[in-house]
Structure formats: structure tokens, C-alpha cells
C-alpha positions in Angstrom: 35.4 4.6 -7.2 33.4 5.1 -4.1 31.9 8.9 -5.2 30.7 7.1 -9.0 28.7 4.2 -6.7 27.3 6.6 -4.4 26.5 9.0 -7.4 25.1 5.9 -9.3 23.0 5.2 -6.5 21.8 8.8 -6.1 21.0 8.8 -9.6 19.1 5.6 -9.6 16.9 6.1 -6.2 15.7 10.0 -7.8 14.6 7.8 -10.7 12.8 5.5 -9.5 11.2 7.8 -6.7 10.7 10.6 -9.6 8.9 7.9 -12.1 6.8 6.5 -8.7 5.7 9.9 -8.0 5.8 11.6 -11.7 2.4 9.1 -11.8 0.8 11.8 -9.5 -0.4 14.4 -12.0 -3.8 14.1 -12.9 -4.7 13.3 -16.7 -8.1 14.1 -17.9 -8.5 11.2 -20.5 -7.8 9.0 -16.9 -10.1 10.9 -14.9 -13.1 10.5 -17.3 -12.2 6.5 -17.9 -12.5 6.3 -13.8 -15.8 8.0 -13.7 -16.9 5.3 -16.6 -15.8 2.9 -14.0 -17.4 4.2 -11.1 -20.4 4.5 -12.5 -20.9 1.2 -13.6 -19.8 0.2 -10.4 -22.4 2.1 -8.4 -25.0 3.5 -10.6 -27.8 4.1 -8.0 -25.4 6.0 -5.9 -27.2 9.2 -4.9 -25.5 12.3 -7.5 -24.6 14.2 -4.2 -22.8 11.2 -3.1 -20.6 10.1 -5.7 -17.2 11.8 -4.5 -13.9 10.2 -5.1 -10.3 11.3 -5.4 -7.4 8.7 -6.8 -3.7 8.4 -7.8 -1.9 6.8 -10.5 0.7 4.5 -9.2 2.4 1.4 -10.7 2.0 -1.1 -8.3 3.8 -4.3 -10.3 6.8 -2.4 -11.8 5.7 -3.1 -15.3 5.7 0.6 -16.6 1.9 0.6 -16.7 -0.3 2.4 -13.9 -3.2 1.5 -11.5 -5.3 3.6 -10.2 -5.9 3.6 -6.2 -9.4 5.3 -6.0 -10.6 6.9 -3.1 -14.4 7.3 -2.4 -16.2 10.0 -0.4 -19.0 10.7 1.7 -21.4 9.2 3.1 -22.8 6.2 1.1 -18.8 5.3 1.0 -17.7 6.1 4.3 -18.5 5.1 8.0 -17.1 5.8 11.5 -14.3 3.2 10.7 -13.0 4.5 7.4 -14.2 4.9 3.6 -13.8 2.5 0.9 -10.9 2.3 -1.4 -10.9 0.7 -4.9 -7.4 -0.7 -6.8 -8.3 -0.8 -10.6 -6.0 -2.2 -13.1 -4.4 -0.5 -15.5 -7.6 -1.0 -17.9 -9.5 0.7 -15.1 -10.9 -2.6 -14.2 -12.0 -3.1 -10.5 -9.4 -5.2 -9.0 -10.1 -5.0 -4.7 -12.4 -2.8 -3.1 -11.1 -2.6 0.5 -13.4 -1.5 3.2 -13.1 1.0 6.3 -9.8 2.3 5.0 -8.5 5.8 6.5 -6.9 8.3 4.1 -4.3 9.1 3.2 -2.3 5.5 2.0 1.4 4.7 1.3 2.7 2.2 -1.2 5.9 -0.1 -1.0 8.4 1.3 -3.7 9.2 -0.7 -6.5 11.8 -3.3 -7.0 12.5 -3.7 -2.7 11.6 -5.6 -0.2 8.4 -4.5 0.4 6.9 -6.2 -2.9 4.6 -9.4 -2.4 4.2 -11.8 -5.5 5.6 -8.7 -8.0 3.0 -6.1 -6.3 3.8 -3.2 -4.3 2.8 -3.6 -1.0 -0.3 -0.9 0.1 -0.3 1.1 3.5 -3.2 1.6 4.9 -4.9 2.7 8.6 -7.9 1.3 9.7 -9.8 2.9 13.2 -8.9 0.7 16.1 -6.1 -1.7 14.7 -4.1 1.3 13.3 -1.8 0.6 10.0 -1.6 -2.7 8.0 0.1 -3.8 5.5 -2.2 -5.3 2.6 -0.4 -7.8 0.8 -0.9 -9.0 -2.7 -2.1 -12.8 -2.2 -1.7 -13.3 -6.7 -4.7 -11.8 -7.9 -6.0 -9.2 -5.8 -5.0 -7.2 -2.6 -7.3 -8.1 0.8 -10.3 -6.3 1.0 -10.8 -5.6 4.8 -8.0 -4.0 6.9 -9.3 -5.3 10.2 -7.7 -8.8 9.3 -4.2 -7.7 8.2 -1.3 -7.8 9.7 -0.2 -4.7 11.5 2.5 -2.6 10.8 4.9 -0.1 12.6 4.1 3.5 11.5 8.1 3.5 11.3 7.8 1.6 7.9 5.3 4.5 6.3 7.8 7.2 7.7 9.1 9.3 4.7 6.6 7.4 1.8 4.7 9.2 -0.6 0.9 9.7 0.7 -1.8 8.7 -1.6 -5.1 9.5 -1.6 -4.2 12.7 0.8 -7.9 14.4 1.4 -5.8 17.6 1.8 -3.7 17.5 -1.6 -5.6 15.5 -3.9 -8.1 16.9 -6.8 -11.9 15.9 -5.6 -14.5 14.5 -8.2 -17.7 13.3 -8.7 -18.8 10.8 -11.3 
């Protein structure tokens, strides 16, 4: 009886972790719907400038995915960090969060570290280090600096998103 729980267990945790990280592969139809977005969003961005990266994660466990975006260079980023955006999953802008330093982690599924039926988001800020932004109903904070901080111990072994070194670059 023990073995079929532990095997139950082992089967349940690979899918959940393989559907949370299956949400990873790039799709183009998504891609172009984010540069729609991001170009409403910012249209008098300089065209060198408009540099962003993303991931598709469902943050609120309802088989659906948002999109953590990632923006680049210089109109996006300062000494502190860069901006990230969380759009809904009708690539709607949701937060924008400022000085935010890539890459981030996000709280699995269906555990503890859910606020209000979101996953919680991971993220490092210069000079406060990592903080856990929490979802307050409708929308995630927006500046780092006021969160509460975190030990790196809860980040240890999570997927990172928005990972400069792994993730596809775009421009829109």
C-alpha cells in the first residue's frame, strides 16, 4: 500500500510540474498577440528599444495561461531592474511591476504558496533582494521595493522565468 501512494504521488507531482512547465514552449500565434499588446501599450517606444522576452504560465490553476513578459533595454530598464508585465490570458495588461531583476519564479499550483487562487510570483529587486508578490484580488503589486522579503531558500529548485540566458528575445 505504501509503494501505490508514493507512486501515486510521483505520478501526480511529474504532472503537475510537467503541465506548469509544458507552458514554456513558445507558440507563434502567442508571440504575435504579445507584440499586438506591446505595442499598444508603448507605441512611441524607440524601434531599437522595444526588446522583450516572456513565458506562458498558468498562474490561477484554471487550465488557461498568462503571460509574464519581460522587457529590455534601456527605455525598460534602469540600474535597479527592468519592467515586467503579467497579462491575462486574453493578453490583456494585468500589473506592470517596476525595477524587477530577471530571471523570476512562480509558486506551483494548488500549494501553499497561492494567494486569493493566484500563484505567488518571485522576484529580486537591487538592494532588498527577493520578494514575494502577492495577489491582493485583481492584480499583483507593481513595485518590488514594498514587498515583503523572502528567503532565497523558498525559490531553491523552481522553475526560472524570464531567464535572459534561456529565453527567446523579441522585439515588437
Amino acid at each position: 500500500m505504501k509503494t501505490y501512494k508514493i507512486s501515486y504521488i510521483l505520478f501526480l507531482f511529474i504532472s503537475l510540474t510537467g503541465t506548469f512547465v509544458k507552458a514554456q514552449e513558445a507558440d507563434p500565434a502567442v508571440t504575435e498577440k504579445i507584440k499586438q499588446t506591446l505595442k499598444k501599450l508603448y507605441p512611441t517606444t524607440p524601434a531599437n528599444d522595444r526588446n522583450f522576452m516572456y513565458n506562458a504560465v498558468d498562474l490561477n490553476d484554471d487550465g488557461k495561461n498568462e503571460y509574464l513578459v519581460g522587457l529590455t533595454g534601456s527605455t525598460f530598464c534602469g540600474s535597479a531592474g527592468c519592467n515586467m508585465l503579467v497579462l491575462n490570458n486574453k493578453f490583456g495588461l494585468n500589473t506592470k511591476m517596476t525595477i524587477v531583476q530577471f530571471p523570476v519564479y512562480v509558486g506551483p499550483p494548488a500549494s501553499k504558496e497561492v494567494t486569493k487562487g493566484y500563484s505567488n510570483i518571485y522576484v529580486s529587486t537591487k538592494g532588498v533582494g527577493y520578494v514575494k508578490m502577492a495577489w491582493n484580488g485583481s492584480k499583483y503589486p507593481t513595485n518590488p521595493s514594498t514587498a515583503p522579503k523572502i528567503s532565497e531558500t523558498v525559490i531553491s529548485g523552481k522553475y526560472a522565468f524570464l531567464d535572459e540566458s534561456k529565453n527567446a528575445k523579441y522585439t515588437f
